[in-house]
matplotlib code that plots the C-alpha trace (Angstrom):
import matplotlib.pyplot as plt

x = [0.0, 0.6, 1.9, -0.1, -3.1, -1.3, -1.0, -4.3, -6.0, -3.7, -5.5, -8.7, -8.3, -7.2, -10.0, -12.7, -10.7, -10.6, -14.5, -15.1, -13.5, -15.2, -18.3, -17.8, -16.8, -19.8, -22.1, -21.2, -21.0, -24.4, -25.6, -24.1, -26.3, -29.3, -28.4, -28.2, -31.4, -33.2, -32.1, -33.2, -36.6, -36.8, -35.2, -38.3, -40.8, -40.0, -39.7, -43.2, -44.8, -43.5, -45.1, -48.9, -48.4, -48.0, -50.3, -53.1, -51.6, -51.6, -54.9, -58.5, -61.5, -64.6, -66.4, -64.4, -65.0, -68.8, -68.4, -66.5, -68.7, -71.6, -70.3, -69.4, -72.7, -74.4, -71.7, -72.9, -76.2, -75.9, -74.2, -77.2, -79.6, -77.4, -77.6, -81.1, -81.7, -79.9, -81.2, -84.7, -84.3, -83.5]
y = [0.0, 3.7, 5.5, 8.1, 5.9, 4.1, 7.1, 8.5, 5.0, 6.0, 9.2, 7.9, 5.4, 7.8, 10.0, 7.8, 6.2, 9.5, 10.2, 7.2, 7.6, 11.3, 9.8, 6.6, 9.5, 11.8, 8.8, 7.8, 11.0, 11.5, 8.1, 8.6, 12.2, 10.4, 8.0, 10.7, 12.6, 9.4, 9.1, 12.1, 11.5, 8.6, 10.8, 13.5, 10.8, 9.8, 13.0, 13.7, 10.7, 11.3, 14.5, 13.4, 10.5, 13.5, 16.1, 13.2, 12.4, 16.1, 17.4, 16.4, 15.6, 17.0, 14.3, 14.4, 18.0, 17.4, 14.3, 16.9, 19.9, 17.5, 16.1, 19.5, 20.5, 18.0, 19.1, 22.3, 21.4, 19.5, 22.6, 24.8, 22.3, 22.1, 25.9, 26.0, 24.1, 25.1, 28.9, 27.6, 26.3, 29.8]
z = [0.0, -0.7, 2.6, 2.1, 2.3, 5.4, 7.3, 6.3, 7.3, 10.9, 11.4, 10.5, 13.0, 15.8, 14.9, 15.8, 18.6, 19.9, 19.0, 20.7, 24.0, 24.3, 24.0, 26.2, 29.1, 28.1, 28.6, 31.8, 33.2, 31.6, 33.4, 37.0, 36.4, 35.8, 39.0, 41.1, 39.6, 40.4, 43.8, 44.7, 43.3, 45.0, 48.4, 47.4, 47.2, 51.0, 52.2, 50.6, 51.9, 55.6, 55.4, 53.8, 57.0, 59.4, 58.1, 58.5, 61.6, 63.2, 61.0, 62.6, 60.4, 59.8, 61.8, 64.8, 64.9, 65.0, 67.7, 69.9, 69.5, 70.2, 73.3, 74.6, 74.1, 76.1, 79.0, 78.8, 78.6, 81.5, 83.6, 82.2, 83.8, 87.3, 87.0, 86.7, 89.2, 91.7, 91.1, 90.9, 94.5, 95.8]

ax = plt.figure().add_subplot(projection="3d")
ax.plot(x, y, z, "-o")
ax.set_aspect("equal")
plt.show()
């Protein structure tokens, strides 16, 4: 062969070697990226689901509310009626 065409043949094959390489770096830097943006998600999702198992933990409902006011109604009921009494005795 020509050593033109030798050397050429060399430069191609350096080229690409070269081409290669970069992108084999640029890939896994690109994948240890996306590692660590999925970890975090998967931190975030924790993190979110701690807090939705507290708010319903700390946060009263609706029905409760009602239960309560109903049962301090009847106490007060109850005083009103002691109340009552005890003036109607006088």
């Amino acid at each position: 062969m020509d050593t033109a065409v030798v050397i050429g043949l060399a430069v191609w094959n350096l080229a690409l070697s070269v081409i290669m390489g970069l992108t084999s770096v640029v890939y896994k830097q690109a994948q240890e990226k996306l590692k660590d943006q999925g970890d975090e998600v998967t931190r975030l999702n924790i993190l979110l689901n701690k807090t939705r198992e507290e708010i319903a933990r700390d946060n009263v409902t609706q029905a409760e509310i009602d239960k309560i006011m109903v049962h301090i109604d009847q106490r007060f009921n109850k005083l009103e009626e002691k109340i009552d009494r005890l003036l109607g005795a006088k």
